[in-house]
N, C-alpha and C positions, 0 to 999 in steps of 0.2 A: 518569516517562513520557517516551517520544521521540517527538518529532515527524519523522517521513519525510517526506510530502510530501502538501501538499492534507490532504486529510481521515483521514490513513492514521497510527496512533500504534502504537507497540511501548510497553505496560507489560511489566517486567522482575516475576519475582516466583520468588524460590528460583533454580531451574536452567530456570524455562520461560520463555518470551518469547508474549507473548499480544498476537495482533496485533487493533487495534481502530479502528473506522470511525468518526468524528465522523458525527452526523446530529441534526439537528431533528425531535422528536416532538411533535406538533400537541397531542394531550389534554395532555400537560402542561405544553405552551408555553418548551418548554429543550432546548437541545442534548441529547444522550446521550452515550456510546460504546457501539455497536454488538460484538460479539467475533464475530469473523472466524475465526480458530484459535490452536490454541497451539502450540507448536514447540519442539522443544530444543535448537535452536542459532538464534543469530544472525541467518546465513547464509540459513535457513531459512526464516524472517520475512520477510527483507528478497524474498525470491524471490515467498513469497506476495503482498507488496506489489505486485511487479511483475505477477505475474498477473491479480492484481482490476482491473488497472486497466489492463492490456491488455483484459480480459475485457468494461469500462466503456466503453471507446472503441471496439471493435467493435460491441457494441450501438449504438451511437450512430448509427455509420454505414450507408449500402443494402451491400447485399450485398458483403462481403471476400472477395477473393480470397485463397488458401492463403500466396501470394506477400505480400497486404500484410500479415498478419498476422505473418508473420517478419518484416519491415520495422519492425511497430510494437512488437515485443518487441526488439529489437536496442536501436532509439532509447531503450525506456523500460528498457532495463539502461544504458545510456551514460548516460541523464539521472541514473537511484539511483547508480548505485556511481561515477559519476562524482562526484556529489555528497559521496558519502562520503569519497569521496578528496582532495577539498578539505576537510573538514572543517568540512560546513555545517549539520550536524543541530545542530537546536533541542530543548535540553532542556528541558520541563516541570517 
């Protein structure tokens, strides 16, 4: 399993890549992994990643402009694939 970033993991299984969410489940008092999608490339994962979590921080915030919301997908593709370009993914 890879760790991307914050709560967001790529399990690898055959030719698919299954992206999944760490979170804590109260009745059973333990983390989980949540599954978010599957994907048949990489590529395709890693994009997912960036959308949940554009999609995460605009909830957060009062009302986004169309403007900041390219703003915050811009910075969180620089942050991933910048990441990956240095070679800082944590393997499980």
């Amino acid at each position: 399993m890879l760790h991307i970033k914050g709560n967001y993991y790529i399990q690898i299984k055959k030719e698919t890549y299954i992206l999944l969410v760490k979170t804590y489940d109260a009745e059973l008092h333990r983390n989980i992994y949540e599954i978010i999608g599957k994907y048949s490339s990489m590529k395709a994962a890693f994009d997912a990643v960036i959308k949940e979590m554009v999609k995460k921080e605009v909830r957060q915030q009062d009302p986004v402009s169309l403007h900041e919301i390219v703003h915050i997908m811009r910075r969180k593709y620089k942050e991933l694939y910048g990441q990956i370009g240095r070679c800082r993914m944590n393997y499980i």
